[in-house]
N, C-alpha and C positions, 0 to 999 in steps of 0.2 A: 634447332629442334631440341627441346627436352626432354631427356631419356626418364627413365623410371631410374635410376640410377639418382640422378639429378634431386628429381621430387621428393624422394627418400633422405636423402639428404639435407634439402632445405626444411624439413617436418613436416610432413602430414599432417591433415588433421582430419580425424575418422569417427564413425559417429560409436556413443555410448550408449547403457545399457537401456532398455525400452521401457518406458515405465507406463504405458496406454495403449491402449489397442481399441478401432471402434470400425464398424463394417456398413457400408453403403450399397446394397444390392449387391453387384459384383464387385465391389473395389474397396481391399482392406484399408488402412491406416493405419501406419505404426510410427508411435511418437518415441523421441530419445530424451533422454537428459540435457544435451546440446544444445534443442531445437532443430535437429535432424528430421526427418521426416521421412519416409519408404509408404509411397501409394501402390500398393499390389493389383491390377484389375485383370481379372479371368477372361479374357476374350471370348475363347474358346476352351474346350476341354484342352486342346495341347498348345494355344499359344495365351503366354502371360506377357502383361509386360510390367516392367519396374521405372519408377520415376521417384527422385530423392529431391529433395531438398535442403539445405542447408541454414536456411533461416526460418522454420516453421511454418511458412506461407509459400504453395506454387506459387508462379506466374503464369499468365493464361495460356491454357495449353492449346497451341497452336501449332500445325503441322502443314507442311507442301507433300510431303510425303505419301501419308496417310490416304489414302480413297474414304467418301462419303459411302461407297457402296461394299467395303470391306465386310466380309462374313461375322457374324456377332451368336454368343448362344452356346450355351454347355448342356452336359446332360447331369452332372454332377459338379456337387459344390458342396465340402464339408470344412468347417474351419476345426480346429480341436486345438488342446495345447498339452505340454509335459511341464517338467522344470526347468529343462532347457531351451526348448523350442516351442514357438507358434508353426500347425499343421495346415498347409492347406493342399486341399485336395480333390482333384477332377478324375473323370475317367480313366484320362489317362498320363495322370502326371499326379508327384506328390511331392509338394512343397516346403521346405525347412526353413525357417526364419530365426536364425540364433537370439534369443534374447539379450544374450550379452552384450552383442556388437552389430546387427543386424542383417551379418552372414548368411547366403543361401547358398542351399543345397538343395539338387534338384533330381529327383528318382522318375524312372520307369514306375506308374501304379498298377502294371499286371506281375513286373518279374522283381519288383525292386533293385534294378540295377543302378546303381549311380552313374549317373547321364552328365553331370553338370555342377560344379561347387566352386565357391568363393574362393580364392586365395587371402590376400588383404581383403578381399572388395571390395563396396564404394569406400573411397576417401578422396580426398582433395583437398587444394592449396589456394589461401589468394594468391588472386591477381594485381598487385599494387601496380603497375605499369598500366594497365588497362579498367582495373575496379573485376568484381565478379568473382568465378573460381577457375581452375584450373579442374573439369573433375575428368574423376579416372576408375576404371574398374579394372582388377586384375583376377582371375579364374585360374585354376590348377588345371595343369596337361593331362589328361589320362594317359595308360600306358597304351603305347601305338597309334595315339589321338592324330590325324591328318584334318588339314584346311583346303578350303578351297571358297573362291566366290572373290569378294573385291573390287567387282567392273573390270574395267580396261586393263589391267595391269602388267605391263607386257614380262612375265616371269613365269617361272615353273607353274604347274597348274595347281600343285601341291605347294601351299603358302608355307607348311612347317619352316618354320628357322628364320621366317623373315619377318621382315620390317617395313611399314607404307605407312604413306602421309597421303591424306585426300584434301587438296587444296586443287581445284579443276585451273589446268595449265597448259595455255599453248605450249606445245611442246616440239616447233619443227623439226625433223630429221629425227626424231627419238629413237632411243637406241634399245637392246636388251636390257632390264635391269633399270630404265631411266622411269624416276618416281619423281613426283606425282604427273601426270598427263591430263588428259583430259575431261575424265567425269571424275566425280566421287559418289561412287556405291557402298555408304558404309553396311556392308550385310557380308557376313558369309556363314559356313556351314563348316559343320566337325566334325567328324566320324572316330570313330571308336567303335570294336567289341559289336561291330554290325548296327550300330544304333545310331543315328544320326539326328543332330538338331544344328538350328541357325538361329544366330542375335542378329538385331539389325539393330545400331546404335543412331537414333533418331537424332542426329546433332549436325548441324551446318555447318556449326564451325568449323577452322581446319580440327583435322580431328587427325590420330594416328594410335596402327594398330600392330601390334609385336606379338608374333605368334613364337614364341621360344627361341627368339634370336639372343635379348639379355639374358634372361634367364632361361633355362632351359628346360622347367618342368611349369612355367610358366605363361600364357596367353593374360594380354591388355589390351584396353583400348582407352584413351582420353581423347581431351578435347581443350581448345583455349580459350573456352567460356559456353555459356550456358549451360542447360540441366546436364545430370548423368540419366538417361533418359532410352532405354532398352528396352525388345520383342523378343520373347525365347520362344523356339517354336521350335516343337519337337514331329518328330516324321514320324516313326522309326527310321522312314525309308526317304533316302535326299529327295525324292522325287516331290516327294508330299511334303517336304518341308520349302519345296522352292513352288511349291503349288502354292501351298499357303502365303509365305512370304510375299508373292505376285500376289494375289487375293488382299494383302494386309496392303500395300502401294499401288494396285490396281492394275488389272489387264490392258488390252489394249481399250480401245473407245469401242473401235469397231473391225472390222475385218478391212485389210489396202485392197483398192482397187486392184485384180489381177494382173493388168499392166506395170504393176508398181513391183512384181513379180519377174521381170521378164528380165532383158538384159538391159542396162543401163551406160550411155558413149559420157564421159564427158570429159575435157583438159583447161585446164588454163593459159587462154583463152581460144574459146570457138568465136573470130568475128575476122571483119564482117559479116553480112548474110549470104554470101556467094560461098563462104568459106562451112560453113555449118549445112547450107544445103548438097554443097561436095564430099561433105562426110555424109551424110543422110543417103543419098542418092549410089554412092560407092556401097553400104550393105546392102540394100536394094539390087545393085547389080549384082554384088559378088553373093548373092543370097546369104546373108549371117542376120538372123533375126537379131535385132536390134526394136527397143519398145519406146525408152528416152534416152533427148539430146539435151544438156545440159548447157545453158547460158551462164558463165562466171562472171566475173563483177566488170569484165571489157563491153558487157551489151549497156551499161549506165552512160550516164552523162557525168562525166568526171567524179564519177562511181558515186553519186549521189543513189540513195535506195529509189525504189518506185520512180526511176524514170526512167529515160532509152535514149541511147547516142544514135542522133536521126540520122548521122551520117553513115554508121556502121547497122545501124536498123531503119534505114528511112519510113517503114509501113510493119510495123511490130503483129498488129492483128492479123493483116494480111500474111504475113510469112507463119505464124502461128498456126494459119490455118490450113496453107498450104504444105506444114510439115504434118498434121495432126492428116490431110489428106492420104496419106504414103505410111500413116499408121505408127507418127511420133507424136511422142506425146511430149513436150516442150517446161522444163525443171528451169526456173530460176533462183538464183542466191539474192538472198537478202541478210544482210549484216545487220550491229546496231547502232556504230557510230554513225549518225549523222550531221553531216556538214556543216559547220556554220558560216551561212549563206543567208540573207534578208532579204535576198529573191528565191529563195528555194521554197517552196511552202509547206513540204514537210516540219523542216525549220523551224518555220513561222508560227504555225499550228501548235506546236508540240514549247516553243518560247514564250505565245503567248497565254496559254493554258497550263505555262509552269511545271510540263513533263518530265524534267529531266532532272537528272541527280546532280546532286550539290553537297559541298565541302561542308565539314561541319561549321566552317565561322561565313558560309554562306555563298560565295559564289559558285558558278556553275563548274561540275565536275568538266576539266577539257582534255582530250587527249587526241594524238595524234595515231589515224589509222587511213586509210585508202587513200580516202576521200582529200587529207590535211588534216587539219584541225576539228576536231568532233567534239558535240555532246552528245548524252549518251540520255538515252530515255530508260526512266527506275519502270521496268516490269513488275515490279511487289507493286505497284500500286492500281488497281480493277480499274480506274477511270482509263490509266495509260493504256493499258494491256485494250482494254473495249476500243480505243482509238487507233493503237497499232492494228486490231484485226480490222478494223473500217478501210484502212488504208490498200487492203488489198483489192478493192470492189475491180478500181481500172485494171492492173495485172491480171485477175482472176477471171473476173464475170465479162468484162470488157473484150481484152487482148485475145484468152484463151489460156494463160498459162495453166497446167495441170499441177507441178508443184512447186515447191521452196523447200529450200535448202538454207538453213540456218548456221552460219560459218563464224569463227571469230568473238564467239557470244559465250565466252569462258568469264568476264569480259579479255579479249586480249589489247593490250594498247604497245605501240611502237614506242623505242625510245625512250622507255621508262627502265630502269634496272628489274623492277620485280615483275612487268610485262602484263600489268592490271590496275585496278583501280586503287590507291593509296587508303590505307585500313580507316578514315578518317570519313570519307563518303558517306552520306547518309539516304537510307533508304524507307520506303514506308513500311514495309514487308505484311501489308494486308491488316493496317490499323495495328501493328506493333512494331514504331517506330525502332531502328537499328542499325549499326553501323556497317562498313562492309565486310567487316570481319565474321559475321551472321549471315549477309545475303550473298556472299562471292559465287559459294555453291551451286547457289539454287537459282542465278542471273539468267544462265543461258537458257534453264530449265523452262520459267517464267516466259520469258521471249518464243521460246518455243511453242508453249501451252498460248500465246498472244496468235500466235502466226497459224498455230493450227485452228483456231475458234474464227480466222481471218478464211481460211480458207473451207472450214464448214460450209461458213454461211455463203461464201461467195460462187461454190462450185456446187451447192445443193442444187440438184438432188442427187448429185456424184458425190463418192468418200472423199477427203484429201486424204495426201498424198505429204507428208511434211519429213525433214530430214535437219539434224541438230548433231554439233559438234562435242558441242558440253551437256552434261547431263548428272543431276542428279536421283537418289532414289525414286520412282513413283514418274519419270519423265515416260517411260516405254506405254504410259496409257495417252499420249500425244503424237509421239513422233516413230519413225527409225534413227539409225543413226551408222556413222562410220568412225573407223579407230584411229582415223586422225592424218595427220604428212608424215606417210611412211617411208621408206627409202625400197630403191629398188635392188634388194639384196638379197641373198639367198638369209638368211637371216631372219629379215622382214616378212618372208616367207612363211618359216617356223611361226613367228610374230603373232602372225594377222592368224594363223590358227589356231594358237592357244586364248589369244585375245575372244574371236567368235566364240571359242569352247566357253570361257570364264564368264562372259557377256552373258550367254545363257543362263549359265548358272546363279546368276545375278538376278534373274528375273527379266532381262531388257536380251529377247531373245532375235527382234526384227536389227541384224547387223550386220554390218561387211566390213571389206577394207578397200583402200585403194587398188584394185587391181593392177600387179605390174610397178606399184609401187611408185608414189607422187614427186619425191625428190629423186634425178640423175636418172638413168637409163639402163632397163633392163635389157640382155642379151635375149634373144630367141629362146632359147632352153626355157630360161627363168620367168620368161611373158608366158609361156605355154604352159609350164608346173602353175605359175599363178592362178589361169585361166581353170586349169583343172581344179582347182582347191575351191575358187570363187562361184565357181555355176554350182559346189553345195554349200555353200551360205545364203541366207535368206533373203540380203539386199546383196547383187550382184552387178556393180559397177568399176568400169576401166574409167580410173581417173591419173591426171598426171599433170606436171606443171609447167609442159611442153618446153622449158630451156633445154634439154640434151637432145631431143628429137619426139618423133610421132610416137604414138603409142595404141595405134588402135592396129583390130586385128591384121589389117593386110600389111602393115606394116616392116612388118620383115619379109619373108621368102612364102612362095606359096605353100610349100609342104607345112608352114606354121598354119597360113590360113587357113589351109582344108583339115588340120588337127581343133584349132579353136572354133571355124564353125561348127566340128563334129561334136564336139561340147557342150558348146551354146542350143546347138539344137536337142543335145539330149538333156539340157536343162528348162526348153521349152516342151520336152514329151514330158515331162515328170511335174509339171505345174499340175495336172489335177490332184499328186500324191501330196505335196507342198502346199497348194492349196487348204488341204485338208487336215494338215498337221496346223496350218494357221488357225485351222478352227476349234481344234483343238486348245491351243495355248488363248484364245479370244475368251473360249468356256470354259476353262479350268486352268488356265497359266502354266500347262504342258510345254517346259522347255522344246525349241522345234531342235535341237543340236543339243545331244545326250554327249558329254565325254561318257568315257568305257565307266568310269567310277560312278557315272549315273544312271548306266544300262547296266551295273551288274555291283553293285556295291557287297557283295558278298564275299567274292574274288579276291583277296588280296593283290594278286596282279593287276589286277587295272588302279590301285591307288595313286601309281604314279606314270601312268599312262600319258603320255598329252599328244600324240601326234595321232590316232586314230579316233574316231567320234560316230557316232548314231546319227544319219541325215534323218528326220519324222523318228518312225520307232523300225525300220525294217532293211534299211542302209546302210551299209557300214564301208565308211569313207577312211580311206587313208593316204592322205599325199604324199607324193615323192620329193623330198624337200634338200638334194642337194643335186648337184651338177656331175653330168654324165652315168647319169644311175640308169642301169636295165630293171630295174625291179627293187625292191627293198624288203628286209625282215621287216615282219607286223604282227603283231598281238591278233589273233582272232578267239573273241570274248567266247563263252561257253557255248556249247548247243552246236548245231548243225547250221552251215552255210554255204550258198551256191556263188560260186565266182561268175560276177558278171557275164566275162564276155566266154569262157569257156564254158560255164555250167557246171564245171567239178565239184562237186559238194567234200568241203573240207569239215574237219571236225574241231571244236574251237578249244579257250580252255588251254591253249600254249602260243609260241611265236611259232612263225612260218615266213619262208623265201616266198615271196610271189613277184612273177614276170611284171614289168611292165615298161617297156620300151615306150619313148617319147609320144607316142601317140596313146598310151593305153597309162592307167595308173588303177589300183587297186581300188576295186567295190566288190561286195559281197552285198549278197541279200537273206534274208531270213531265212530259213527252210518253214514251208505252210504261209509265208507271205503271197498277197494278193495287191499286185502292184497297179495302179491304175495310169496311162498313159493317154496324151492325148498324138493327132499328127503334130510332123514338123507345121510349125507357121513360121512365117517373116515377121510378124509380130501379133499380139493379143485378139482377137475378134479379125483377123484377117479372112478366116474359112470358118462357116457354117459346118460344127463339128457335128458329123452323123453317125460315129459311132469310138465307143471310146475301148482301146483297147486293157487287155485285163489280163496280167504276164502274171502265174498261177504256181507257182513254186511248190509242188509236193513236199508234203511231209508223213511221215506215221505218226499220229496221233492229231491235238487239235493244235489249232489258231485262228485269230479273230481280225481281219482286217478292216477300214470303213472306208469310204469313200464320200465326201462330201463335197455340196455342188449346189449353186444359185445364176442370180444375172451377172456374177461375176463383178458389180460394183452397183452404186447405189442403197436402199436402205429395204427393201422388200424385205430381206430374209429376215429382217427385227421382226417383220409379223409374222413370221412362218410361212414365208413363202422360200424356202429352202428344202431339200431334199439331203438326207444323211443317210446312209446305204451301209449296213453291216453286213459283211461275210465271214460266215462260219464255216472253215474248212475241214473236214473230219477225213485223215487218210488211213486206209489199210491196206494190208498186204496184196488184196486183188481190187482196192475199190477205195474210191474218191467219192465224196459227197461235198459241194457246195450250195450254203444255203443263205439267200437272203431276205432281210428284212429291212423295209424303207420307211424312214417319216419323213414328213415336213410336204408343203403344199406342191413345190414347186416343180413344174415338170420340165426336167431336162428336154433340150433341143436334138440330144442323139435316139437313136433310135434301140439300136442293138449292145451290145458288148461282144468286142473279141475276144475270143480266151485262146489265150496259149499257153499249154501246158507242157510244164518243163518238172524234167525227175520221174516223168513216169516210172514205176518200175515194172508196168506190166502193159501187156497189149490189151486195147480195147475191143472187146466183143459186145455189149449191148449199153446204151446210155438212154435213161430217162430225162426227162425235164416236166417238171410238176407230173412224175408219176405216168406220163405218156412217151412210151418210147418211140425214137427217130432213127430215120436210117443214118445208117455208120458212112456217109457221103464227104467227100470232102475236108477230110481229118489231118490230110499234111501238105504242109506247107513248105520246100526247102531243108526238110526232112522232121519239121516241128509237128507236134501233135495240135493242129489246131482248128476253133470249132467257133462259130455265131448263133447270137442268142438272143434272144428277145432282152430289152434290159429289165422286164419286170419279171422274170422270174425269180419264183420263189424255190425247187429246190433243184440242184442237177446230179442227179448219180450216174456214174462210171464205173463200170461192173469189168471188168478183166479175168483173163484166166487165170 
């Protein structure tokens, strides 16, 4: 690796004084003495981005990144100059461009705060080994400046001090602290002085980034070829800057199927068919909703992709359909080495139409993975990617399967020392021919974005359902994804929680982890803290790689089992609140899993937070994460909050002890939160839901909840056939008012809404609904205040003494 230390050393080479300047709509130019070049273009009023060149001429600027559908458009656009500086200036940001040297500095345009400034800046070094530059950007620390963002990174949540490399890397058994792994998200976020902005350094190649580890008042990031090539986008507020940043790489496509929500079984390996319907039929008995059973690479024919060991699956459709009966939904992996085999016709197809990548002096790129001997088909190229999704028609439209799972596709290859494709590989990369030094990143990304357009078309007029090991920026508008072969460790624990926290923060917020942990074998305690942590993350699957023993829930003793069903089920009652935080992040890139720093970025306390987090926006989750713990201290963020299961309303804004013996672990909810719950089911569309209930959290003053809701999959709600349900809580000292307001076409299946109201602090004597008062009938339940309601009501007031 090359340090800045290094680079410095061998000479830079940095651009000189500006002697042109010329303006294209949105997008400056400023020319050097050198032949340097800085393309300034204003997105928006708060995201700019910068792109240099070092020989006078881009290259065509082409991105995987990027979304076609990214927000565009300012309100303000002023250029000016001094003697030292070119001004450019938006709403909300104002621009420094040093004439000297082409240094920025970048201010707040309401307070003039300095947000953001060059250190060195762009500079860069050849590459005589390789041809090209080495380029590099280096930025000055503000005082108190804290990181965050990264992707996967399994480290403090607070990057300060550290150092990463994003080269996407199988990483089995990965440890704390082990860099690089398996995506590369170059983006993160900086905070300072309350004001927050994020870069996202648009480069594939490996790239690495030093947040004041060498130097210490110091942030860099470079790359070992291509542009210097950066997004600033400023918030003030992280929320708005990870809004944005999703908006710049793209949200999801669409909203998962709600199934794709629920709970998820899978091990290496579930076969044959007697053995996968014995786990199927085992939640069914012991009631643990369970939604998919996942098939790993044992259901192939000597793990050839798109086919089935008749012996271990003699009748593929028929068991498909028979599990899809009992309300499984049926997940297969697919890999990208492909066999070579001249009776395989995957093979044959993809040999005789010249799919697959190859060495630079020409023959076929081969490595060795599952299957034996593989090539590997180049995804940068739209003809392959069109043909890989073709391939799914039998699997998908055919068989029945609901999704895939994309494994391996970092690329990983066995038996090679670097454990990928040798940097010499050439790829098309979408009509810009390149080596694999340029496409490693963005391989699995591509495969994924192949498999997901494979399963559009083949499961229309249903969503897919797609899951991806490797990922780079702008992957999370294809797939989900999980944090890779974790270990079953208390540890791995911590891990998989800061991992989901940072993911979010990332932009790529649909994520989990192995539940339970996929290398060696968890003890009961540790299956059960897992379990607890994993029903609040967004994909929620028990995975493992069945050499130390079983790993699903009944697996240990039953006092486990009746703790992890009570889990699992109350992560099937909270699918319509999850639901709707999806739709959230679908419509405006709404991380669903807020660390504390992103629910309250004001606080000094929460900046180095990492083991409590925001489930949606009114959750607040905090696992137990070591062995033989009754309870644990936890941060609870400002404001007022009601503990789950006793209802105490604590006051937040410090740490606190809270109880939680092995069956119970710490949640808190909002005070003025309006929770929406559905029943227990055994899985998705099991029961015709006829009334959904609605857990009412008082508060004095206001809060705004919503509720949203469709067919739960398929494509209606594109036209508005969706229903979004705002509630406005307004509480006083003798009186509650809830009021709502509905759009969208679609008219739910339930009828009523339960309310349970929790925090009264007064007794009920007369209650209106749309202004017509009812009798006071019926108001407790087990000592709870609670009442049924038409779901179309518009306001409810509760009058007290």
């Amino acid at each position: 690796m090359i340090t800045n230390t290094e680079l410095e050393q061998k000479g830079n080479l940095f651009p000189s004084k500006i002697i042109n300047f010329s303006k294209d709509v949105d997008t400056l130019y400023f020319y050097t003495e050198n032949d340097v070049v800085l393309q300034l273009t204003v997105l928006r009023d708060s995201v700019l981005r910068f792109r240099y060149t070092t020989t006078g001429n881009f290259e065509n600027d082409f991105s995987y990144a990027i979304t076609k559908y990214a927000s565009t458009g300012y309100n303000h656009l002023e250029i000016s100059e001094n003697e030292k500086f070119y001004i450019v200036r938006t709403s909300k940001l104002i621009c420094n461009i040093s004439k000297e040297n082409l240094k920025i500095s970048i201010y707040d345009s309401l307070d003039g705060t300095l947000i953001n400034e060059d250190e060195l800046g762009f500079h860069w070094e050849e590459s005589y080994h390789y041809g090209g530059n080495i380029v590099k950007m280096s930025k000055t620390i503000n005082d108190k400046e804290s990181y965050y963002g990264l992707g996967d990174k399994p480290e403090h949540l607070n990057l300060k001090g550290k150092r990463f490399e994003n080269w996407v890397t199988d990483s089995y058994a990965f440890g704390k602290h082990t860099d690089p792994i398996y995506k590369a998200i170059p983006f993160y976020t900086g905070l300072h002085h309350n004001k927050s902005y994020g870069i996202f350094f648009d480069n594939s190649f490996r790239s690495y980034f030093d947040f004041g580890q060498e130097r210490r008042h110091v942030t860099s990031f470079w790359a070992q070829g291509g542009e210097m090539n950066y997004y600033f986008i400023y918030g003030p507020k992280m929320n708005d800057v990870i809004e944005s940043y999703t908006d710049l790489t793209g949200k999801p496509h669409q909203l998962p199927p709600l199934w794709a929500l629920g709970f998820h079984q899978c091990k290496w390996s579930y076969y044959p068919e007697s053995e996968v319907k014995e786990i199927t039929s085992t939640f069914r008995k012991l009631q643990i909703p369970c939604d998919a059973i996942y098939l790993d690479i044992d259901y192939m024919d000597g793990f050839r992709c798109f086919t089935w060991n008749k012996e271990y699956f003699p009748d593929p459709k028929r068991m498909v359909a028979e599990l899809a009966a009992e309300g499984f939904k049926t997940v297969a992996i697919i890999d990208p080495g492909i066999k070579i085999d001249k009776e395989y016709s995957v093979f044959k197809e993809a040999l005789d139409n010249d799919y697959f990548c190859k060495r630079a002096d020409g023959p076929y790129m081969k490595g060795k993975v599952w299957p034996g001997e593989c090539y590997f088909p180049d995804f940068t190229k739209p003809e392959v990617r069109d043909w890989w999704s073709g391939l799914f028609k039998e699997l998908i439209e055919d068989i029945g399967v609901k999704g895939v799972w994309n494994d391996m596709n970092e690329p990983a290859v066995m038996e090679v020392p670097n454990k990928t494709f040798p940097d010499d590989v050439r790829h098309d990369y979408d009509g810009n021919p390149c080596s694999h030094r340029k496409a490693h990143n963005i391989y699995g990304m591509q495969m994924a974005r192949a498999t997901y357009h494979g399963l559009k078309k083949f499961n229309y007029p249903k969503r897919p359902f797609v899951i991806t090991r490797s990922a780079y920026s702008g992957t999370q508008r294809y797939t989900s994804t999980w944090t890779g072969d974790n270990v079953a460790t208390w540890e791995h624990l911590n891990i998989a929680n800061i991992q989901a926290q940072r993911m979010a923060m990332s932009g790529f917020s649909f994520v989990g982890s192995d539940i339970g942990g996929f290398a060696e074998q968890p003890q009961s305690e540790l299956f059960t803290r897992w379990i607890q942590l994993g029903v609040f993350h967004p994909f929620c699957r028990v995975h493992s790689s069945g050499d130390h023993g079983n790993q699903e829930p009944w697996a240990f003793d039953e006092d486990v089992t009746n703790i992890v069903r009570k889990f699992i089920e109350l992560r099937y009652q909270l699918l319509p609140y999850l639901y709707t935080a999806f739709w959230k992040l679908v419509e405006q890139g709404t991380p669903l899993l807020k660390s504390l720093v992103l629910f309250d970025q004001e606080d000094p306390q929460t900046h180095y937070r990492t083991d409590e987090f925001i489930y949606g926006n009114k959750i607040l989750v905090c696992p137990v994460q070591e062995p033989n713990a009754k309870g644990r201290r936890m941060y609870i963020p400002r404001g007022k909050w009601y503990n789950f299961w006793t209802e105490e309303v604590v006051e937040g804004g410090k740490e606190k002890w809270v109880d939680a013996e092995i069956d119970s672990m710490p949640i808190f909810v909002k005070e003025g939160a309006i929770i929406p719950k559905y029943p227990i089911q055994q899985h998705v569309k099991e029961k015709q839901i006829d009334q959904v209930t609605l857990d009412v959290y008082y508060k004095e003053g206001k809060e705004q909840s919503e509720l949203y809701d469709d067919a739960h999959d398929g494509y209606d709600y594109t036209k508005g056939r969706y229903s979004y349900r705002t509630f406005k809580l307004t509480g006083k000292s003798n009186e509650l008012i809830i009021q709502q307001h509905k759009e969208g076409k679609y008219e739910a299946p339930y009828k009523t809404f339960k309310l349970i109201l929790h925090g009264l602090p007064f007794s009920i004597n007369e209650i209106q609904i749309d202004n017509e008062k009812i009798e006071l009938s019926h108001l407790k339940e087990n000592g709870t205040t609670v009442m049924t309601v038409d779901k179309n009501f518009s306001e409810i007031h509760l009058i007290g003494h």
